[in-house]
N, C-alpha and C positions, 0 to 999 in steps of 0.2 A: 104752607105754600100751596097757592091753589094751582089745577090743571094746566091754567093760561101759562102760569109763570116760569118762566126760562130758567134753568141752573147759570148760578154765579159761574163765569167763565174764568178761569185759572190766570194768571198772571203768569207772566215768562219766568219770573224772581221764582214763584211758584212751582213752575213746572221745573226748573232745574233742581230746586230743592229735594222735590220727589224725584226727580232720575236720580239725585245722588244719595240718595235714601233706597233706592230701589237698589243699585250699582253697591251698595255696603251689602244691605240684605242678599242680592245674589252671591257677592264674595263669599259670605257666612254661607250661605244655604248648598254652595259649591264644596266646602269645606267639611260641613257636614256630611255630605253624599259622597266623597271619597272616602269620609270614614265609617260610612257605611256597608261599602262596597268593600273595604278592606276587612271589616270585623265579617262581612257575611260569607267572602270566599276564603275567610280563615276558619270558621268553624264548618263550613263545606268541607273544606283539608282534613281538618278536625274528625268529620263526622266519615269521610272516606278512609281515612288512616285504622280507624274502627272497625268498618267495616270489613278491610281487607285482613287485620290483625284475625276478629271472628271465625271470618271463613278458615282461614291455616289453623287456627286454635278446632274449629269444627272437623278440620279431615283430619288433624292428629289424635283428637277424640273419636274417631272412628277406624283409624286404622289399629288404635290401645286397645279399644271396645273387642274389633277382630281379631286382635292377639290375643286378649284375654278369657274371651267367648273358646278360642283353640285350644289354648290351655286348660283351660276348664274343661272341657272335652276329653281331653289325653290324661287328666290327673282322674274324671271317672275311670276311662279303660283301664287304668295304672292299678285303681281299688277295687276293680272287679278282678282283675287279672290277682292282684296281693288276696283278694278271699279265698278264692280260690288254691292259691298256697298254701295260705295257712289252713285251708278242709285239708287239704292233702298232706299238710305235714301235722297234723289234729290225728287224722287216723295213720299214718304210720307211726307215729308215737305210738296210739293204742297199741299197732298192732306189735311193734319193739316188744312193748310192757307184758303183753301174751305170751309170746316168741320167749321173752326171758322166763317166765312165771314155768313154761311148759317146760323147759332147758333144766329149772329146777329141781322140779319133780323128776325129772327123769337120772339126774346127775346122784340124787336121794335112792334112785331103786338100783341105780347100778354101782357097779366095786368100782368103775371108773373114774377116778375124779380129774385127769387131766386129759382129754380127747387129742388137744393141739399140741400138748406135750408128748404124745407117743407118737402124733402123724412126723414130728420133728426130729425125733429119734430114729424114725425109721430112715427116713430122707437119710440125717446122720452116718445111719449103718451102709446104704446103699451105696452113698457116694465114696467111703473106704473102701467099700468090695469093686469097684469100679474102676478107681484110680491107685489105688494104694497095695504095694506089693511086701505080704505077711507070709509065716508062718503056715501051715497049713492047718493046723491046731488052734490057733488063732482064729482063721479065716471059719474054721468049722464053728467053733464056737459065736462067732458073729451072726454066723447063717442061721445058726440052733435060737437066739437072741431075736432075728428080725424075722423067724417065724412066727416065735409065742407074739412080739408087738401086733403083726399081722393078723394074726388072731382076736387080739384084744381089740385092736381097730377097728376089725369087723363088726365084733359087737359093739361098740363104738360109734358105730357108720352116720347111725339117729342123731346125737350129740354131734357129730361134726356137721352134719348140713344145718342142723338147730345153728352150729355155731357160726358156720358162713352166712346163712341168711341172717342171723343176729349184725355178723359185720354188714353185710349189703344194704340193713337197714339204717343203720347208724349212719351209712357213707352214704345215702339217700337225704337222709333226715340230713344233716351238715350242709349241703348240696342247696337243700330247699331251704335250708336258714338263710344260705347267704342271699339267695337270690331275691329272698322275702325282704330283706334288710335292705337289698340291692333297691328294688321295686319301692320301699318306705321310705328309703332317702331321696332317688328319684321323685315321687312322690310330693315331700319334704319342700325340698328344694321348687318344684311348677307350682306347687300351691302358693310359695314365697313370689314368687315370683307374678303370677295370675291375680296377688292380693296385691303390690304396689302396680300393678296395671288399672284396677279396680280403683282403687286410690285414688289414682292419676287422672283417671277418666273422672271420675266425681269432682275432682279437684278440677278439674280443666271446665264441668258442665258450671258449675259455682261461678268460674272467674267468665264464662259466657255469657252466664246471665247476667253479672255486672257490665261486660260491656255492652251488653244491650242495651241496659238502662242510660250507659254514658251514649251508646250512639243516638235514644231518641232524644235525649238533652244538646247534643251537638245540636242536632237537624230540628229540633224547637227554637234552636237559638240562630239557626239557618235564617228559617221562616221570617223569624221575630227580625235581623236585621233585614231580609230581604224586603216586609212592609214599610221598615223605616227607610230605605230606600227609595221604593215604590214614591211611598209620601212623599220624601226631602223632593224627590224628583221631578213630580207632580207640581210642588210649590213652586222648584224652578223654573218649569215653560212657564208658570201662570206671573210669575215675577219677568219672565223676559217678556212675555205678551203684554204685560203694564207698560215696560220699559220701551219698547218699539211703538204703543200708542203714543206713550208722552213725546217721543221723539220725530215722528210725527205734527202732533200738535206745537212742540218745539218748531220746526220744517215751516208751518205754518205762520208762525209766529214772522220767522226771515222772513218767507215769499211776503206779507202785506206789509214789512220795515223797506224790504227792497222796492216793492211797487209804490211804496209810500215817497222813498228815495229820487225815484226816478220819475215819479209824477213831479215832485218839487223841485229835483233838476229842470226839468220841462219846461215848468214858470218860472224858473230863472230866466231861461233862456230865451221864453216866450217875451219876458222883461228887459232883459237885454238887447233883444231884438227891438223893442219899439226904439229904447235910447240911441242905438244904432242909426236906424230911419230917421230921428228927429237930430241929429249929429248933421247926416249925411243933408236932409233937406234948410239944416240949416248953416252948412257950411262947415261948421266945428270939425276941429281935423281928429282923426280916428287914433284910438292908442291899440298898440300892440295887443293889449287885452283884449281890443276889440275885435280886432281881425281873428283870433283865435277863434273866441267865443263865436265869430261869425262862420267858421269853420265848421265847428262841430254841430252848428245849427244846419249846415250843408248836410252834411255827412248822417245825422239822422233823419233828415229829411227821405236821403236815399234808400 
């Protein structure tokens, strides 16, 4: 086709054919873009449900992390506080083991072999001479009895503090078991506890990082239909911009059928007109058609 030459101008058959070719394509292209617009604000939903899920999964992972970091804390004091214990009940033991060893030897050098047995005797004798009303022969005889004990007591005297601090240390040592025991269970128990926090926390960072992965796959899949979107959309103004051309040029097509119309009404009338005048000059009587026609030749005149 050279320069000069004009494009083949469209036929009306034509031009309808493509408005209703255009009128299908937009239904489809309209159809499309709704289901665009609904896949993209549903993994928007999608990708927001995620995110909100994250964040509550992230502060309950830091409030775990703080309890556990606490506990952790309190279960060291707990094991310094428990060494401590056991230093101190490590060396009253020894010092028991001494206390008895020197009890020994000493219980070896002397005739005395029952220290707690005569302090108990004596008590014994005291509280008859106190309460208990005897003989006087009797009573002398008692008195004669809890002198000699008294005397042996005395020599004695070593042996009975060996043997109270012997007990004071036992009821020390028992004391610091329990509390050692006490302090291990405790213990025990926050460490159990500090370790499903730990767990928990780990377990909750894992299922984080999963849903990270599914929020940037929501919000790729966002994007992805928000393009397809974009596009369907794009095609639709450029499919109605077709369709209001052709509609137009349709438009065009009336206005030169109508001018075409009403030019050829015109020489009708222009034609009727003269039969009219050769009617009239020649006498021939007028038909109702004629007087009509002769009206509206008036009337567009004006």
């Amino acid at each position: 086709m050279s320069p000069d030459t004009e494009p083949q101008k469209q036929t009306k058959k034509e031009l309808f054919a493509e408005l209703d070719k255009l009128k299908s394509d937009v239904n489809s292209l309209r159809n499309d873009l709704n289901k665009a617009d609904n896949d993209k604000e549903l993994w928007y939903s999608k990708k927001g449900a995620i995110s909100k899920d994250i964040i509550k999964r992230i502060d309950s992972i830091k409030q775990n992390r703080e309890k556990r970091d606490a506990l952790t804390k309190k279960v060291r004091e707990l094991k310094e506080k428990r060494a401590k214990l056991n230093d101190d009940l490590r060396k009253r033991i020894f010092e028991l083991g001494e206390l008895k060893k020197q009890f020994a030897d000493l219980m070896k050098k002397s005739k005395i072999t029952d220290p707690a047995r005569i302090k108990t005797s004596i008590d014994d004798i005291e509280s008859k001479l106190e309460t208990e009303v005897m003989p006087f022969e009797k009573e002398k005889e008692l008195s004669k009895k809890l002198k000699i004990l008294k005397k042996s007591l005395a020599e004695a005297s070593g042996l009975i503090g060996m043997l109270d601090a012997i007990k004071k240390l036992n009821s020390g040592i028992s004391d610091a078991k329990k509390e050692s025991n006490y302090v291990h269970k405790e213990i025990h128990a926050l460490a159990e506890e500090s370790q499903a926090l730990h767990e928990s926390v780990i377990s909750e960072s894992r299922n984080v990082d999963e849903l990270k992965t599914k929020e940037e796959e929501a919000f790729s899949k966002f994007v992805e239909f928000k393009k397809v979107f974009s596009e369907k959309n794009r095609f639709l103004k450029e499919k109605l911009e077709s369709m209001g051309k052709i509609r137009t040029e349709i438009n065009k097509f009336q206005l030169e059928e109508d001018e075409k119309r009403k030019l050829q009404e015109a020489m009708l009338i222009k034609s009727k007109e003269h039969e009219i005048e050769e009617k009239i000059k020649s006498g021939r009587k007028l038909t109702t058609e004629d007087f009509l026609l002769f009206q509206e030749s008036i009337k567009n005149e004006k």
